[in-house]
Predicted model as a PDB file, atoms N, CA, C, CB and O in Angstrom, pLDDT in the B-factor column:
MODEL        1                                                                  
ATOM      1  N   UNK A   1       2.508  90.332  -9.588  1.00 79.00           N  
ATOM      2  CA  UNK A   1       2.573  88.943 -10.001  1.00 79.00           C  
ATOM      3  C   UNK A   1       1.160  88.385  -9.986  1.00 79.00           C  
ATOM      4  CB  UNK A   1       3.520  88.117  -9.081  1.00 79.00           C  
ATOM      5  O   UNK A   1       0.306  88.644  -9.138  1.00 79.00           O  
ATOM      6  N   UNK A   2       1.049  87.704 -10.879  1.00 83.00           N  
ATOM      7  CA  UNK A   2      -0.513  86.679 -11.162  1.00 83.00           C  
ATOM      8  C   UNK A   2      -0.210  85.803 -11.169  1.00 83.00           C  
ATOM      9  CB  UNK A   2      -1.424  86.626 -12.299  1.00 83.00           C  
ATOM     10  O   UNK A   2       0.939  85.569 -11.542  1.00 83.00           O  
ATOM     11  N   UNK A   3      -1.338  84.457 -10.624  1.00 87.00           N  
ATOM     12  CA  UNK A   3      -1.198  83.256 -10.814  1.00 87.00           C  
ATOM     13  C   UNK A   3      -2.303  82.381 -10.855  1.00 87.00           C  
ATOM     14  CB  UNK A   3      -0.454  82.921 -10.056  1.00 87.00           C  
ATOM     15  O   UNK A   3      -3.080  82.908 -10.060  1.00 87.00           O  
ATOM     16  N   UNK A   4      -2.801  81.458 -11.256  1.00 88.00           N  
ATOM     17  CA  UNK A   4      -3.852  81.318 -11.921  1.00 88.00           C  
ATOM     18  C   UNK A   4      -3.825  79.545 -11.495  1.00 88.00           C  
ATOM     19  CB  UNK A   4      -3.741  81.947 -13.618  1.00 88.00           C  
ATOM     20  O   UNK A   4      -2.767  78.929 -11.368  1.00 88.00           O  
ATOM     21  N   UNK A   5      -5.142  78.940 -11.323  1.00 91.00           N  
ATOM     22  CA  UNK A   5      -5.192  77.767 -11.332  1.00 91.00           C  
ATOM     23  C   UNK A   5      -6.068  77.021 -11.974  1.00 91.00           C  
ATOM     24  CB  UNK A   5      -5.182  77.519 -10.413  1.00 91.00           C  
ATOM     25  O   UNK A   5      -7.188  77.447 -12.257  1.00 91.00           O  
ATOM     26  N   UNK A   6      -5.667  75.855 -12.268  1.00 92.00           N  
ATOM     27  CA  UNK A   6      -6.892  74.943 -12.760  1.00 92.00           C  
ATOM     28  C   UNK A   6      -7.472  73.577 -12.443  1.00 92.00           C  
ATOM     29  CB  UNK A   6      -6.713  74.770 -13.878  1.00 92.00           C  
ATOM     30  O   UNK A   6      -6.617  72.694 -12.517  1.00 92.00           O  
ATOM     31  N   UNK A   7      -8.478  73.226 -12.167  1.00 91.00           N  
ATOM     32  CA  UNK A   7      -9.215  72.221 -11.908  1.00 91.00           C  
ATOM     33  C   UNK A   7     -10.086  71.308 -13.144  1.00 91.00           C  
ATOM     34  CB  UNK A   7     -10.024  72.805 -10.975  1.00 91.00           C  
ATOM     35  O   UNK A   7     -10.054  71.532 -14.354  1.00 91.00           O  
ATOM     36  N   UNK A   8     -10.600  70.587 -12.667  1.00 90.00           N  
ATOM     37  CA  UNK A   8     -11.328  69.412 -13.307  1.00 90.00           C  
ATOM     38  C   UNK A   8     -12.924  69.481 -12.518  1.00 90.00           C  
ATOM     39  CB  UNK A   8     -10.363  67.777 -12.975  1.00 90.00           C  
ATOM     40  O   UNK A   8     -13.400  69.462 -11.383  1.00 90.00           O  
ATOM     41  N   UNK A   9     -13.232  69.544 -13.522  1.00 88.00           N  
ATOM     42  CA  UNK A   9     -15.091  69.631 -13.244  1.00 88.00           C  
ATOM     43  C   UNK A   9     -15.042  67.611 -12.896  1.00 88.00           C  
ATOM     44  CB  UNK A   9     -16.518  70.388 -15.459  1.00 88.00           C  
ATOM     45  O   UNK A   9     -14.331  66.645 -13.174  1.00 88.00           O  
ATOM     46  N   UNK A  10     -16.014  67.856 -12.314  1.00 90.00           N  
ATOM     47  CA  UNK A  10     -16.215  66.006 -12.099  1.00 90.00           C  
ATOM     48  C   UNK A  10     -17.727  65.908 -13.087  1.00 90.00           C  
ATOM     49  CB  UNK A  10     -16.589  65.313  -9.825  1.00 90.00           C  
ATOM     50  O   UNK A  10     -18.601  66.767 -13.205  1.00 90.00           O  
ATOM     51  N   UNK A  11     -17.629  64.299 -13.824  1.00 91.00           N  
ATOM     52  CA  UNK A  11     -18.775  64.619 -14.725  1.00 91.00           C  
ATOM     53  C   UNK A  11     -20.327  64.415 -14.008  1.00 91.00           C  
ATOM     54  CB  UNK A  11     -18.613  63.618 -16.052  1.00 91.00           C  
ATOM     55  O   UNK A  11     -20.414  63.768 -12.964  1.00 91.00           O  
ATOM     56  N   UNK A  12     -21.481  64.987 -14.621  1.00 92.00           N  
ATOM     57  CA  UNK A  12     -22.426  65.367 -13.742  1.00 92.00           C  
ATOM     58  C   UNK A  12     -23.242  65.342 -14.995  1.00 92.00           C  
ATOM     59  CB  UNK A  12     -22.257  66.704 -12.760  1.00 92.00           C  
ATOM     60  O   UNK A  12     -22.865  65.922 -16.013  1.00 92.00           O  
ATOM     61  N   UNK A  13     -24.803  64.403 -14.890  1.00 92.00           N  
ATOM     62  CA  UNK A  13     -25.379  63.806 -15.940  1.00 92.00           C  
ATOM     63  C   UNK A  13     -26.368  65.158 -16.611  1.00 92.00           C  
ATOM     64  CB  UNK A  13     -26.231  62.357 -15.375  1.00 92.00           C  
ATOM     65  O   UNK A  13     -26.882  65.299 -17.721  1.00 92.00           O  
ATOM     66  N   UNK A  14     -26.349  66.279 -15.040  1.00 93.00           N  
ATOM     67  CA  UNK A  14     -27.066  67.180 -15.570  1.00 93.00           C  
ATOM     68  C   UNK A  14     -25.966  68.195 -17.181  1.00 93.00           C  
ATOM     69  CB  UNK A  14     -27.536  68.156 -13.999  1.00 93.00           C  
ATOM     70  O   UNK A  14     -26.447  68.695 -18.198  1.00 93.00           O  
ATOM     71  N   UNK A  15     -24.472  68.132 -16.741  1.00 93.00           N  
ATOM     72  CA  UNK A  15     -24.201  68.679 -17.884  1.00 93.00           C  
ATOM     73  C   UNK A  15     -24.084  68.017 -19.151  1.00 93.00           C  
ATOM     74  CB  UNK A  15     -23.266  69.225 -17.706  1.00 93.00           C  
ATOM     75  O   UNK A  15     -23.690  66.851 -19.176  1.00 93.00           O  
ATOM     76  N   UNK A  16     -24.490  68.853 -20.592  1.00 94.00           N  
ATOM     77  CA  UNK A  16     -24.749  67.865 -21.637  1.00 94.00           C  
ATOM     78  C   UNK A  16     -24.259  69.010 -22.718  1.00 94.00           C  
ATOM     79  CB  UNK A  16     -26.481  67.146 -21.755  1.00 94.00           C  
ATOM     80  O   UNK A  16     -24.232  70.222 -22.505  1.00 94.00           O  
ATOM     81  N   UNK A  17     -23.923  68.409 -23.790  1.00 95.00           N  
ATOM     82  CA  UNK A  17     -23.807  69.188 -25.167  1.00 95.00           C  
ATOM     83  C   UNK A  17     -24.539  68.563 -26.361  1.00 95.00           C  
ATOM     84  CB  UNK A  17     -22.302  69.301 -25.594  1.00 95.00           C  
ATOM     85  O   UNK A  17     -24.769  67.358 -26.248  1.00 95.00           O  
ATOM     86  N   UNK A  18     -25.063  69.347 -27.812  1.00 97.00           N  
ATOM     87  CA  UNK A  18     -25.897  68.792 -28.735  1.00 97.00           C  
ATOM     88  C   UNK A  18     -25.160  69.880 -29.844  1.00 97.00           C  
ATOM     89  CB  UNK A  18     -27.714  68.823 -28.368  1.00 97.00           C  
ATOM     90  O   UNK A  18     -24.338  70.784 -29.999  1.00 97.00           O  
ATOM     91  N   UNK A  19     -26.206  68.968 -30.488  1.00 98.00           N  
ATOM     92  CA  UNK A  19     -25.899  70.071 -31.711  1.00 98.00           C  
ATOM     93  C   UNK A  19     -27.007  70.555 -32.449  1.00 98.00           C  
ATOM     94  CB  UNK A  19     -24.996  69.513 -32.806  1.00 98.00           C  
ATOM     95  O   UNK A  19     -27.752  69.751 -33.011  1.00 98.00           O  
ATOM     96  N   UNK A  20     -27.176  71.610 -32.504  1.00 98.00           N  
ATOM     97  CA  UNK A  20     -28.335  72.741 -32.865  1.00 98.00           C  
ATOM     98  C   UNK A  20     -28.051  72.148 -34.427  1.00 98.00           C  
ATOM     99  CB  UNK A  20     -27.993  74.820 -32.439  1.00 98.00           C  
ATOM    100  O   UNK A  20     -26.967  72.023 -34.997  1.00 98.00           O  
ATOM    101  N   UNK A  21     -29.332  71.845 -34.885  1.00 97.00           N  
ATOM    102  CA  UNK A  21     -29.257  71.377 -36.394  1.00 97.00           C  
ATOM    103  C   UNK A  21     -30.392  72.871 -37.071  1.00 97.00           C  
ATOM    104  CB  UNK A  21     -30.099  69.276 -36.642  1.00 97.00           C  
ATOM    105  O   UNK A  21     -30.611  73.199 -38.237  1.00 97.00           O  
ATOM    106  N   UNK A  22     -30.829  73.393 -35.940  1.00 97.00           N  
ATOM    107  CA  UNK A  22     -31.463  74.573 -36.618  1.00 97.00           C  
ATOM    108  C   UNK A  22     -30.160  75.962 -36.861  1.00 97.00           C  
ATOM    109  CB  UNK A  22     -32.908  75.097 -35.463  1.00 97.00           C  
ATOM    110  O   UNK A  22     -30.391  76.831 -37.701  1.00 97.00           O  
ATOM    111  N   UNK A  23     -29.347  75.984 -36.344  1.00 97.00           N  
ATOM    112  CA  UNK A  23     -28.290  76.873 -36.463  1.00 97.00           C  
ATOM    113  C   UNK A  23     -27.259  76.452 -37.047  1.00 97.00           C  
ATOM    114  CB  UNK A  23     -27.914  77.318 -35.423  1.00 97.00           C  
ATOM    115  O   UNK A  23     -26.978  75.306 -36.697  1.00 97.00           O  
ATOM    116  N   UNK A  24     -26.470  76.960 -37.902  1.00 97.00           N  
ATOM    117  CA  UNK A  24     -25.193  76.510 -38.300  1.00 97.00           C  
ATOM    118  C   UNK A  24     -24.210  77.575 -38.333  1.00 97.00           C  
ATOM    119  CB  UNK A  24     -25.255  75.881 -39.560  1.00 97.00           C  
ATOM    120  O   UNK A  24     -24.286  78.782 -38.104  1.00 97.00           O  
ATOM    121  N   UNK A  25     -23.166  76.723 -38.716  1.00 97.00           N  
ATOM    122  CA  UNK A  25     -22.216  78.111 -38.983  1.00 97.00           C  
ATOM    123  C   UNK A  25     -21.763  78.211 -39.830  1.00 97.00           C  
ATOM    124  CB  UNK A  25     -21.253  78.447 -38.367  1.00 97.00           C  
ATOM    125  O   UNK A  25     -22.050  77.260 -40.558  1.00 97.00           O  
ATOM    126  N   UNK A  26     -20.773  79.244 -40.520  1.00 97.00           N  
ATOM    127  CA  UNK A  26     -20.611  79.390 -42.069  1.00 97.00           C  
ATOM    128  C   UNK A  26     -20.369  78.847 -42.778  1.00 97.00           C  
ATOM    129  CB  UNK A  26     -20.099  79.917 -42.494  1.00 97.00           C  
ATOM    130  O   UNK A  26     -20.350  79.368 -43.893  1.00 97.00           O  
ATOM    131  N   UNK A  27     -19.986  77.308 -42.627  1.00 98.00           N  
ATOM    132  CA  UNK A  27     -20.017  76.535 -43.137  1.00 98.00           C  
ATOM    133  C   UNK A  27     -20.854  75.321 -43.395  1.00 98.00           C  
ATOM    134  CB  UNK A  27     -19.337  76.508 -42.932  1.00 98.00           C  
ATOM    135  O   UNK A  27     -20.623  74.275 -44.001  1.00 98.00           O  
ATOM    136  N   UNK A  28     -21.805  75.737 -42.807  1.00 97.00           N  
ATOM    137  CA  UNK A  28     -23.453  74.913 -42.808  1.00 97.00           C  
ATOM    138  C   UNK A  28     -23.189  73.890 -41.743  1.00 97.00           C  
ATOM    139  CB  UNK A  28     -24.020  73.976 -44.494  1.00 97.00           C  
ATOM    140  O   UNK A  28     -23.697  72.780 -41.895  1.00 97.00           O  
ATOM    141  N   UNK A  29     -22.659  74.064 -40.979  1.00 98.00           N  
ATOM    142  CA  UNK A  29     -22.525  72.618 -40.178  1.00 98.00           C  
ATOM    143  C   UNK A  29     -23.356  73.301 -38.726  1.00 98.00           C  
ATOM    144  CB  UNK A  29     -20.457  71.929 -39.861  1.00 98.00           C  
ATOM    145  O   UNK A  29     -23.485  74.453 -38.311  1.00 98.00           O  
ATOM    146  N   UNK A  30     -23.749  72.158 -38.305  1.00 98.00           N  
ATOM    147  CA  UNK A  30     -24.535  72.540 -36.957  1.00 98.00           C  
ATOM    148  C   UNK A  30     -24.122  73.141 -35.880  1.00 98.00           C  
ATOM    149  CB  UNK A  30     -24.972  71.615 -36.407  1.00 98.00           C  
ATOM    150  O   UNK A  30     -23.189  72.473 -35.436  1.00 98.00           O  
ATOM    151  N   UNK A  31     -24.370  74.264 -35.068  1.00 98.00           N  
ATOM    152  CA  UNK A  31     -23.490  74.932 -33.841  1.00 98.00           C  
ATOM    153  C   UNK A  31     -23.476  73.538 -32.947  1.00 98.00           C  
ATOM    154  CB  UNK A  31     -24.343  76.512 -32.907  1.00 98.00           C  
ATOM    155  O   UNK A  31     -24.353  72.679 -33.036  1.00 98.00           O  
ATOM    156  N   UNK A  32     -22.296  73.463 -32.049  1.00 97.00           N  
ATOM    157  CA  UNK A  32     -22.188  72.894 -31.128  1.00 97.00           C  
ATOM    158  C   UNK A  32     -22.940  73.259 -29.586  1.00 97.00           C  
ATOM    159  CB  UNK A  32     -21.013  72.873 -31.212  1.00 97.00           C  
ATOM    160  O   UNK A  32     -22.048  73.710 -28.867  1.00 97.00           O  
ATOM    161  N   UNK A  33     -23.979  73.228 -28.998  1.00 97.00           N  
ATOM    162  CA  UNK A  33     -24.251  73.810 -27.899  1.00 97.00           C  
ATOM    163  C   UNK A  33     -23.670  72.871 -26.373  1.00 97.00           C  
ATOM    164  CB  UNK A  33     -25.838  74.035 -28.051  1.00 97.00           C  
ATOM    165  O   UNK A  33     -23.905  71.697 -26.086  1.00 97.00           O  
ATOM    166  N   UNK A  34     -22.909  73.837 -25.654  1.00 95.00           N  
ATOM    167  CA  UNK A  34     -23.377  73.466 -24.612  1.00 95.00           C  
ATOM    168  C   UNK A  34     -23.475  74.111 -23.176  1.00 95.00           C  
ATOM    169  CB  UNK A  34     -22.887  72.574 -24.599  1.00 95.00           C  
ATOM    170  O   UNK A  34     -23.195  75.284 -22.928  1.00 95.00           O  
ATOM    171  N   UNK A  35     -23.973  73.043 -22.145  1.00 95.00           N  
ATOM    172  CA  UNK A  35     -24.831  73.329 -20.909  1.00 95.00           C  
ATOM    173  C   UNK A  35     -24.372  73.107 -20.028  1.00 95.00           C  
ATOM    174  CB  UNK A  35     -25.873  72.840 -20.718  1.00 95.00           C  
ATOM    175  O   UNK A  35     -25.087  72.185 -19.635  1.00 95.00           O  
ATOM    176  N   UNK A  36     -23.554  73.256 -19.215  1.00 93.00           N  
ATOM    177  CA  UNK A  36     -23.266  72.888 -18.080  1.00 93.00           C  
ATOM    178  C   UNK A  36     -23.315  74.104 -16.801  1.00 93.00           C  
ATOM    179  CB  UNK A  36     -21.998  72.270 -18.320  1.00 93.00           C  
ATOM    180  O   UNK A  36     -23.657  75.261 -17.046  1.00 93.00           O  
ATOM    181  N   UNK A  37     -22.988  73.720 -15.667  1.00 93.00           N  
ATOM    182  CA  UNK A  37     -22.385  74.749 -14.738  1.00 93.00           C  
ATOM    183  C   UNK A  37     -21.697  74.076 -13.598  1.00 93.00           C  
ATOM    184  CB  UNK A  37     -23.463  75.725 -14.178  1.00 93.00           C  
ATOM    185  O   UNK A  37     -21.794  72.904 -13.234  1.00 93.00           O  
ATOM    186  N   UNK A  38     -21.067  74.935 -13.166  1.00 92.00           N  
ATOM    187  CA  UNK A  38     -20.146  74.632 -11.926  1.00 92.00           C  
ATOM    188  C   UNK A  38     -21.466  73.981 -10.475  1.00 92.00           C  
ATOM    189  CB  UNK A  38     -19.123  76.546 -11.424  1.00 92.00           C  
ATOM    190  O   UNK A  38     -22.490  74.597 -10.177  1.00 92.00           O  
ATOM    191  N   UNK A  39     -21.050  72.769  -9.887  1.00 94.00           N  
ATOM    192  CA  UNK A  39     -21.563  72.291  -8.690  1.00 94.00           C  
ATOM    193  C   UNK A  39     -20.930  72.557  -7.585  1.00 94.00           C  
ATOM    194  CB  UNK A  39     -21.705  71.104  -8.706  1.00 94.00           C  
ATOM    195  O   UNK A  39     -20.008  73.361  -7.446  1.00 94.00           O  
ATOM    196  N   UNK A  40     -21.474  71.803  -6.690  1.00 94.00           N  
ATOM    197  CA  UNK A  40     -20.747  72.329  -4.541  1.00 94.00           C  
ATOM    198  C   UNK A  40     -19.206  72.171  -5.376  1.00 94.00           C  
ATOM    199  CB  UNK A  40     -21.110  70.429  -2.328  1.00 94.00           C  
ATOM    200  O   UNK A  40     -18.433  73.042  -5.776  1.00 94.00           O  
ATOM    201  N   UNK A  41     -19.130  70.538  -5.451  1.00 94.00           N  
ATOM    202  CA  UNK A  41     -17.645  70.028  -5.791  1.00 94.00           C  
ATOM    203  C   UNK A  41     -16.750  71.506  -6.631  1.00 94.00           C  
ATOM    204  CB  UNK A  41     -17.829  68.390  -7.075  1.00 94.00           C  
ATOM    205  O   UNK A  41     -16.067  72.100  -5.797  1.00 94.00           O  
ATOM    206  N   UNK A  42     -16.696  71.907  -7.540  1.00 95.00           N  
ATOM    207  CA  UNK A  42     -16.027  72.949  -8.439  1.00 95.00           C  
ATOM    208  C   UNK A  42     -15.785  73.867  -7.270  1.00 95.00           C  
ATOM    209  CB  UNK A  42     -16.968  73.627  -9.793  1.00 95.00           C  
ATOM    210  O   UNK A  42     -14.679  74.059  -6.764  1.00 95.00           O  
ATOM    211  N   UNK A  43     -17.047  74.479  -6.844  1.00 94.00           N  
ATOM    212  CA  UNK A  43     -16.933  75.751  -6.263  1.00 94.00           C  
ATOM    213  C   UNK A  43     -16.010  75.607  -4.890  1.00 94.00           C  
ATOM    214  CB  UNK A  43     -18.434  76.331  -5.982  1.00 94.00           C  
ATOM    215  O   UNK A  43     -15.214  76.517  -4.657  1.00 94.00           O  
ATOM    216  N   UNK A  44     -16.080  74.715  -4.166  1.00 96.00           N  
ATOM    217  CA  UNK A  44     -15.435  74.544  -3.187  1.00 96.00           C  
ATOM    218  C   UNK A  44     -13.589  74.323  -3.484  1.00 96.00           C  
ATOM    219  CB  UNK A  44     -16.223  73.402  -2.572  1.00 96.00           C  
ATOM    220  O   UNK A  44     -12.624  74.838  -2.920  1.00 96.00           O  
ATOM    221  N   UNK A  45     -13.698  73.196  -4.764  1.00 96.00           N  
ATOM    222  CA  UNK A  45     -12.104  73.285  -5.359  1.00 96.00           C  
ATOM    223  C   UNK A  45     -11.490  74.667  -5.914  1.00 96.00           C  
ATOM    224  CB  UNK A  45     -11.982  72.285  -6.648  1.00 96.00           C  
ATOM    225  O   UNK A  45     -10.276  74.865  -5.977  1.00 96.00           O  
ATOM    226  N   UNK A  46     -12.561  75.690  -6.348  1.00 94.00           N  
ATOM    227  CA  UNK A  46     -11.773  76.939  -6.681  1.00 94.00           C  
ATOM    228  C   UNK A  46     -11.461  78.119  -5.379  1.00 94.00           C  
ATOM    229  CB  UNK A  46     -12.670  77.669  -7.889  1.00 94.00           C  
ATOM    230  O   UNK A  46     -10.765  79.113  -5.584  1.00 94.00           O  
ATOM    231  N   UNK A  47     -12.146  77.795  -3.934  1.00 94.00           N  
ATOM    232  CA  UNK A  47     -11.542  77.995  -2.641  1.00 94.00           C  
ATOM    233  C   UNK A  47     -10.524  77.631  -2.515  1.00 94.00           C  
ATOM    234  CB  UNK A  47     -12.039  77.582  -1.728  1.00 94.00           C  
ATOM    235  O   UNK A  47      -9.690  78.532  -2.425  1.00 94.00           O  
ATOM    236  N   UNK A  48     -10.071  76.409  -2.446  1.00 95.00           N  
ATOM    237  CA  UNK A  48      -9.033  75.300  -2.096  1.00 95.00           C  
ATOM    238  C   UNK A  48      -7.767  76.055  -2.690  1.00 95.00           C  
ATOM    239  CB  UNK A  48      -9.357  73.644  -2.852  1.00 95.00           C  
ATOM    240  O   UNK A  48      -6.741  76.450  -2.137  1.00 95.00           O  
ATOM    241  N   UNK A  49      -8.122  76.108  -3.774  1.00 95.00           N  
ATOM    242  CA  UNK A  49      -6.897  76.868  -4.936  1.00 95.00           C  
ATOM    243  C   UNK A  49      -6.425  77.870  -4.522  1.00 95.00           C  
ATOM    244  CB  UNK A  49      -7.319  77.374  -6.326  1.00 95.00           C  
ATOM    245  O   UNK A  49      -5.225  77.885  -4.247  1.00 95.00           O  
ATOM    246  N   UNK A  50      -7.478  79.385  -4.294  1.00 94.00           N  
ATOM    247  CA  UNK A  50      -7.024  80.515  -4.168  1.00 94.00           C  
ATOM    248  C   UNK A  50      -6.438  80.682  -3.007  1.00 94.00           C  
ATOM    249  CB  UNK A  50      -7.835  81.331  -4.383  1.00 94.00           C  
ATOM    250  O   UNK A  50      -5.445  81.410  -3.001  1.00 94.00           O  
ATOM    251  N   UNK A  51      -6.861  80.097  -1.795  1.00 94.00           N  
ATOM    252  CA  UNK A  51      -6.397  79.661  -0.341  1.00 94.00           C  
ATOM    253  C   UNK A  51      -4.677  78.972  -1.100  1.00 94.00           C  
ATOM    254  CB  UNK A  51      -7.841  78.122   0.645  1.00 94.00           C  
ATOM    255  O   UNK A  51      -3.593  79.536  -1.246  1.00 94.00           O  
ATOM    256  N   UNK A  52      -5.050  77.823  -1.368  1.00 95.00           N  
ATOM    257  CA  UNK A  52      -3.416  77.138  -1.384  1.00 95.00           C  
ATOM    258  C   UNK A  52      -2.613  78.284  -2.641  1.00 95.00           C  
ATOM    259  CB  UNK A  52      -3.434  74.940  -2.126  1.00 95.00           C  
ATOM    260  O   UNK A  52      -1.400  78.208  -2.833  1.00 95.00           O  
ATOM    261  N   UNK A  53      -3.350  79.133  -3.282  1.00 93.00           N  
ATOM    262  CA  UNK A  53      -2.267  80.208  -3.792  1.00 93.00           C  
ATOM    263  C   UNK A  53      -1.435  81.134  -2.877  1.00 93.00           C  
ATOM    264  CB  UNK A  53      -2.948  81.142  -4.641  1.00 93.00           C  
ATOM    265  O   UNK A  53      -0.220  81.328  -2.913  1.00 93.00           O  
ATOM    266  N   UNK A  54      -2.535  81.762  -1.892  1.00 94.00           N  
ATOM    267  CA  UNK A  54      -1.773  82.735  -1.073  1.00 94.00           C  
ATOM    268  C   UNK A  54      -0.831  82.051   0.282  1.00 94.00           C  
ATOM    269  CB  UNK A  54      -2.944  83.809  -0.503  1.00 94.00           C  
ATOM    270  O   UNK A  54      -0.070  82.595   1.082  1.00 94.00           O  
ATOM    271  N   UNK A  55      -1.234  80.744   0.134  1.00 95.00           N  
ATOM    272  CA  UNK A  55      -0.019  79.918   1.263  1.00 95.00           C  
ATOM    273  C   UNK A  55       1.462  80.273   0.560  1.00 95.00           C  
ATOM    274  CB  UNK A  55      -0.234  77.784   1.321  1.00 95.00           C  
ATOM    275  O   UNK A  55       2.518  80.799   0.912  1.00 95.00           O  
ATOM    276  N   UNK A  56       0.876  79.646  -0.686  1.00 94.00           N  
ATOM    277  CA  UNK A  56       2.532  79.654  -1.706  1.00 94.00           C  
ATOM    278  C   UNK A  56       3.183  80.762  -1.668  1.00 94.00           C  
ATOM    279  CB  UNK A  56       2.461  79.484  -3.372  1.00 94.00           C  
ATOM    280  O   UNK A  56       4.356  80.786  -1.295  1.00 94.00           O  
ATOM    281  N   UNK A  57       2.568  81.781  -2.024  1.00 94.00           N  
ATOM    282  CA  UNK A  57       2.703  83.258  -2.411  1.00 94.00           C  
ATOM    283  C   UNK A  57       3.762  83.479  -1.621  1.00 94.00           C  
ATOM    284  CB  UNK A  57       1.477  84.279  -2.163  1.00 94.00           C  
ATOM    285  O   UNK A  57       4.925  83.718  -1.943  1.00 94.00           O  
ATOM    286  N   UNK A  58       2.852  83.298   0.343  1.00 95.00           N  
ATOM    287  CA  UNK A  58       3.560  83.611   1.531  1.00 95.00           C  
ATOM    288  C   UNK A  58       4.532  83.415   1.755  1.00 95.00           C  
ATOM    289  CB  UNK A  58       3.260  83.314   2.343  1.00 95.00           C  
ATOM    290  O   UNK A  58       5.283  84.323   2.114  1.00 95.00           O  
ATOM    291  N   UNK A  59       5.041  81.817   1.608  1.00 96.00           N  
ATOM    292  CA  UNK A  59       5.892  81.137   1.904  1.00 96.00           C  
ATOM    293  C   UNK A  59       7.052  81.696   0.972  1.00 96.00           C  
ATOM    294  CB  UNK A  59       5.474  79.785   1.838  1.00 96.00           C  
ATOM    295  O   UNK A  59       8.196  81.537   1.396  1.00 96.00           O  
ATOM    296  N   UNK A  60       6.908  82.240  -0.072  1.00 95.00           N  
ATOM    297  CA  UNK A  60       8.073  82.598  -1.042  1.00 95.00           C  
ATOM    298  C   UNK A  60       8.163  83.843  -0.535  1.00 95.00           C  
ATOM    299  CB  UNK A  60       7.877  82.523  -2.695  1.00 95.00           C  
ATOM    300  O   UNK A  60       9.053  84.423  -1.157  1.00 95.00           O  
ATOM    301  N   UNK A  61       7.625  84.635   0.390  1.00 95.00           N  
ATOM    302  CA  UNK A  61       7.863  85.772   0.372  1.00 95.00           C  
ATOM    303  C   UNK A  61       7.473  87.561   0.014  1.00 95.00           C  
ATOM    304  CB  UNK A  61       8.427  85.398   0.050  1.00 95.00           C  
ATOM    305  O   UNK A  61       7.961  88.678   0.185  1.00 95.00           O  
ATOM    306  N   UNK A  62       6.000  86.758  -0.715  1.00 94.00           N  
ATOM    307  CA  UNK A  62       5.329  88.087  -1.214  1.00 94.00           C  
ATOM    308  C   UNK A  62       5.029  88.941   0.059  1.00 94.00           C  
ATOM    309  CB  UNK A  62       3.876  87.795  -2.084  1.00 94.00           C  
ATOM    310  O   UNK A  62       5.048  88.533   1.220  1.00 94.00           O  
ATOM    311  N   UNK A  63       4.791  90.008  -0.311  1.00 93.00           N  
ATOM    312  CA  UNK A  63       3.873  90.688   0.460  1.00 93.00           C  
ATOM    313  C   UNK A  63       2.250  91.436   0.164  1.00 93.00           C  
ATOM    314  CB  UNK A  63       4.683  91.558   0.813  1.00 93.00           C  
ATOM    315  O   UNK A  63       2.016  91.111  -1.000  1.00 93.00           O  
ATOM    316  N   UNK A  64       1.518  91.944   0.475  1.00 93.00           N  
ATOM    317  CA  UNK A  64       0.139  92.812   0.071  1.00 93.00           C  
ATOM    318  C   UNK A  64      -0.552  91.581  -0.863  1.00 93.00           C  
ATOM    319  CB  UNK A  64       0.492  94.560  -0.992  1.00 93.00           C  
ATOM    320  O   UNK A  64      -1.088  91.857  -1.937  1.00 93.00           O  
ATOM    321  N   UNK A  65      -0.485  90.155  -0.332  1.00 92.00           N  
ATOM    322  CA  UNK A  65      -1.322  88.753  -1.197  1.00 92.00           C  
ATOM    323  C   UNK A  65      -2.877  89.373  -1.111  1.00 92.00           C  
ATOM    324  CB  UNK A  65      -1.200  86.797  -0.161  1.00 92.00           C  
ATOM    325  O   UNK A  65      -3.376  89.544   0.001  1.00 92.00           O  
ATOM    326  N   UNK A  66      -3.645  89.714  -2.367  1.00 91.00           N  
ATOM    327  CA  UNK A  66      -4.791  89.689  -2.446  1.00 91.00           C  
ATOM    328  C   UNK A  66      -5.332  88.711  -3.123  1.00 91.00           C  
ATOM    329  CB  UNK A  66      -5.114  90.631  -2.771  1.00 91.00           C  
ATOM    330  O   UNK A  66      -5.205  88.884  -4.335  1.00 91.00           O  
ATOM    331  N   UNK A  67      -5.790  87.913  -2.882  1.00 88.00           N  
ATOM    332  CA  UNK A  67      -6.659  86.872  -3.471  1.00 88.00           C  
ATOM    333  C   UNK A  67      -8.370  87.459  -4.123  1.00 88.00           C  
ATOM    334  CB  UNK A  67      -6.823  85.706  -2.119  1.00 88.00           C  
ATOM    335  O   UNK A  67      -8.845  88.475  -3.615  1.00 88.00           O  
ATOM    336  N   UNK A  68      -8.969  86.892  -4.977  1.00 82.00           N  
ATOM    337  CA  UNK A  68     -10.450  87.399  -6.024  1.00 82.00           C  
ATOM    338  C   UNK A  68     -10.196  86.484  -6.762  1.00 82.00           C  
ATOM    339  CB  UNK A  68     -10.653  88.974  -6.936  1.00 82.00           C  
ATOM    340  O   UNK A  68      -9.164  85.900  -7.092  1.00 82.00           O  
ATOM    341  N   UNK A  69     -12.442  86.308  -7.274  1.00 69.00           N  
ATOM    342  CA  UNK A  69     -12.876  85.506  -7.864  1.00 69.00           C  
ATOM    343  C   UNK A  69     -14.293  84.598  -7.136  1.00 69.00           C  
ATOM    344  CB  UNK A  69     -11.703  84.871  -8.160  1.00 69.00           C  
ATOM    345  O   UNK A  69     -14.823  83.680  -7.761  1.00 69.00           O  
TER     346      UNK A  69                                                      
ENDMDL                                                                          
END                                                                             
């Protein structure tokens, strides 16, 4: 069994997107770029997750819970 979670980045002025007017794509329109990365906040919420996965897991009964990532 797999199970998978998801979060919300909080916004952060360092991440940004543009648009490359030197690149396009096959349709001549400008690539979209963007920049961001995961901060403390993210990285600590994707702990939170994999932790509150293998609580769940437990509680229903799995056994051999490996958590990764």
């Amino acid at each position: 069994m797999g199970m998978n979670a998801f979060g919300e980045m909080l916004p952060n002025h360092e991440n940004r997107m543009w648009l490359d007017f030197d690149r396009t794509d096959k349709w001549g329109q400008p690539i979209v770029v963007f920049d961001c990365e995961f901060k403390e906040n993210e990285l600590k919420m994707r702990e939170d997750m994999k932790n509150d996965a293998a609580e769940m897991l437990d509680a229903a009964g799995f056994k051999n819970i490996t958590i990764f990532l």
